[in-house]
C-alpha positions, 0 to 999 in steps of 0.5 A: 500500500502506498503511504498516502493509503495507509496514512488514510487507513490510520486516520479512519481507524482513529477516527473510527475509535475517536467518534465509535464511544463519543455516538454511543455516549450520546445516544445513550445520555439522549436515550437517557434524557429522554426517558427521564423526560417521558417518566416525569411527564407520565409522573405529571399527568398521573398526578394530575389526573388523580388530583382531579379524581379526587376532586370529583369523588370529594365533590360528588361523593360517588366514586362512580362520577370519576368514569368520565374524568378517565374517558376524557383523559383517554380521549384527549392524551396518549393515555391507553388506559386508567382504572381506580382500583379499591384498597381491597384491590377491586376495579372502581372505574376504568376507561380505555380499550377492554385489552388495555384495562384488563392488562391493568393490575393494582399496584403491589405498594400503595406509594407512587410508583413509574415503571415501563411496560409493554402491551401485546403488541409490543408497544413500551407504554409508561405505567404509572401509580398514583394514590388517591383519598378513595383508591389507586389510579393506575394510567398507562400512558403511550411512548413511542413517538418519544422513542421515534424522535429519540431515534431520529435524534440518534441518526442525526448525530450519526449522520453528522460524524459521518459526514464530518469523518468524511470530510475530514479523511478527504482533506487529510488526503489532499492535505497529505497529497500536497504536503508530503506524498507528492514531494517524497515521490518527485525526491523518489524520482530523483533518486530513481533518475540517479540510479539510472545514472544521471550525474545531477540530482533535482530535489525539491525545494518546498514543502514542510521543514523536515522534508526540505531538510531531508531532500537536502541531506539526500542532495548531498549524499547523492554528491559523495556517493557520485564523487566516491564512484568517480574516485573508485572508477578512477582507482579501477582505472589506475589498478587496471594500468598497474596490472597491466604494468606487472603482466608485462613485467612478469611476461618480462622476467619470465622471458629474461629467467628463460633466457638466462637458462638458454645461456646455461645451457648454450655454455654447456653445449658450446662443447658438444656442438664444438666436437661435431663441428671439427669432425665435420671440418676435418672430413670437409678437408679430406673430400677437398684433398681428393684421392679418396675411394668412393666408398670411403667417400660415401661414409664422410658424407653419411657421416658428415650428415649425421653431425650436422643433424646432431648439431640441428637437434641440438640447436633446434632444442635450444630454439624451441625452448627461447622462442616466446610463448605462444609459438610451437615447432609447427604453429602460433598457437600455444597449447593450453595442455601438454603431455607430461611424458613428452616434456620430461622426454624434452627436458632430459633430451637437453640438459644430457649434454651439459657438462654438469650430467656428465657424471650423473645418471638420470632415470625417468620413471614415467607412469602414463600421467597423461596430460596437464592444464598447463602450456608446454614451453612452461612446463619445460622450463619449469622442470629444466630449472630444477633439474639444471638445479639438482645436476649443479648441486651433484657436480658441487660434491666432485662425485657421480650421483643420480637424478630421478624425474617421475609423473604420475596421477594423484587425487583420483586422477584429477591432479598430476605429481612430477617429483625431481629427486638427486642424492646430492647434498640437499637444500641449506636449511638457511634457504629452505624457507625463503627457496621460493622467493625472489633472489633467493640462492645458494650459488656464487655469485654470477652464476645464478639470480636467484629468479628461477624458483621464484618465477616457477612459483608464479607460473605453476601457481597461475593455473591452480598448481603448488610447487615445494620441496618435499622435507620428508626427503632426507637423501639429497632433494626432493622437488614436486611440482602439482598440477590439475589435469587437462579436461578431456 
């Protein structure tokens, strides 16, 4: 319900509780007055006409002569019926109809005495006991034209609150329309027009105090609240440039981390590329000097052809891993998953040649783990970081030793678990804490950032993974790194 509806409701209810006791206190203070009016009358005119039966007997000296005097009083007044009765209770004279007189009854007390009655047809009459030198007189006396005016009195007063209510609830409507309702409704609309996004808001300007005031304060509120969302759209704008900025700059340090690997291992392959090549140059040189069979001839070539694609493997390996995401050996479209199997195959495919592997063995144990949300060139990455990692902390010892690289489901296989282990000297316990975070590292320096963890931390976490380092492992390290697999 609107309020100018339930303002109305309420007025009625009130009105309703405040005229409800006021017309049942008048009609009954009317009803009241009117009753006592109709019983001194009746009270009059008994005593009146007893005054004159009295006269009559005294004068006449027969108290059949009062006969007439009854008559005359039935005849001109609302009188129904009188009798005088005896002492003894015997009908002297009576006058009226023949079923008003024998309703009539001596009194029980010879006093004076007014009580209503009614007849058989259901009229309230007045019966009224006077006593007189010779007998009673018992008059019965008519009242319904008193009532009926009582009545009519009655629907006046009703008729004139009602009509007063009425009037009242319609100019408490408009009233209420005009001083209230209409300008909460026009603040509404403001509100409303606000919302939708007008930048402005038109309030009203007259009207009661309270309403002025409150238009104002919601004016003002509106202002901040317009004010707040510029400075926060402001804000967004500034944190959305920020992300931006730190996107780059991770996609920055990703691409230097991968590049600084790339050195590592280019220095590490420096030898192995070195050897094909001067095996190639000095074959080159015996085909230029001539005088070789064909057949010795034939194997050079064969075998000159087998360095070089030695050589391009190698070289391919070390491109296909620099190139920037989002390029593949075949397309430029990254992959969203990868195949766990094929880049431990990769990884170990690189860092074999590495001077750091020449005394260290490294097993796969690879358990068919099936695909990872996760691209391919990062995997990689991440898993020749820690593998580089664990073949420089073994070759630190000066002894052989072993790497071990295993896949295999977890989670009923909604996730993947890679662990790289080496029996090396393990992790300082002065780094365990701090391993993952930037800058943080155990080699000279120069020969590390300490970027490497940290940015495998970012990349792994980036899909829902978590990469660590198991404590339970007591025999060297133990890397993990965890993640969900591909949707099929």
């Amino acid at each position: 319900m609107g309020l100018r509806l339930q303002i109305v409701l309420a007025l009625a209810g009130l009105m309703v509780l405040a005229f409800g006791p006021l017309f049942f206190a008048i009609a009954s203070l009317t009803r009241a007055t009117l009753i006592d009016a109709d019983e001194r009358s009746g009270r009059a005119l008994g005593e009146a006409v007893a005054a004159r039966v009295s006269a009559t007997v005294q004068t006449s000296h027969d108290p059949q002569s009062v006969e007439p005097i009854l008559r005359e009083h039935v005849q001109k007044r609302d009188v129904a019926a009188s009798c005088v009765f005896g002492s003894d209770g015997s009908r002297v004279a009576c006058a009226g109809s023949p079923t008003a007189v024998a309703a009539l009854r001596p009194p029980a007390n010879a006093g004076e005495s007014i009580r209503r009655v009614r007849d058989g047809s259901g009229k309230t009459l007045l019966e009224v006991s006077s006593p007189t030198p010779h007998g009673t007189l018992v008059s019965r006396i008519e009242l319904d034209r008193e009532v009926d005016r009582s009545f009519s009195l009655v629907r006046l007063v009703a008729l004139y609150m009602a009509v007063f209510a009425f009037a009242l609830i319609v100019f408490a409507y408009f009233s209420l329309t005009r001083l209230i309702v209409r300008p909460v409704e026009q603040l509404a609309a403001a509100a409303d027009r606000v919302a939708s996004g007008a930048r402005t808001l038109r309030v009203p300007r007259t009207g009661a105090r309270e309403l002025v005031e409150l238009a104002t304060s919601v004016h003002s509120m509106a202002g901040k609240l317009i004010a707040e969302e510029a400075a926060s759209l402001l804000k967004i704008d500034e944190l959305t440039e920020t992300t931006t900025r730190l996107t780059q700059t991770q996609a920055q340090l990703v691409r230097s981390e991968r590049m600084a690997s790339v050195g590592r291992l280019a220095a590490g392959l420096a030898h192995e590329i070195g050897n094909p090549l001067a095996a190639i140059m000095g074959m080159h040189d015996l085909l230029v000097g001539g005088d070789l069979p064909a057949e010795t001839t034939q194997d050079f070539l064969r075998r000159m052809r087998s360095e070089t694609e030695r050589i391009q493997s190698v070289v391919r390996d070390l491109l296909d891993f620099a190139r920037p995401e989002g390029m593949t050996r075949t397309d430029g479209d990254a992959d969203a998953d990868c195949d766990v199997d094929t880049v431990v195959d990769d990884v170990v495919s690189l860092v074999r040649p590495q001077r750091p592997f020449r005394d260290v063995r490294i097993e796969r144990q690879l358990a068919g783990a099936g695909r990872v949300a996760f691209a391919g060139p990062r995997l990689t990455q991440v898993l020749l970081n820690i593998v580089l990692n664990a073949g420089a902390a073994i070759a630190s010892t000066g002894r052989s030793g072993r790497v071990i690289v295993r896949a295999r489901t977890v989670d009923e296989g909604a996730r993947v678990r890679i662990e790289v282990e080496d029996d090396g000297p393990g992790v300082d316990p002065s780094v365990r804490d701090r391993l993952f975070e930037p800058f943080a590292t155990t080699k000279d320096v120069g020969e590390g950032t300490g970027l490497g963890l940290a940015v495998c931390r970012g990349l792994i976490e980036s899909v829902g993974g978590e990469v660590g380092l198991d404590d339970s492992y007591a025999g060297g390290a133990r890397f993990y790194v965890v993640l969900p697999t591909a949707a099929r």
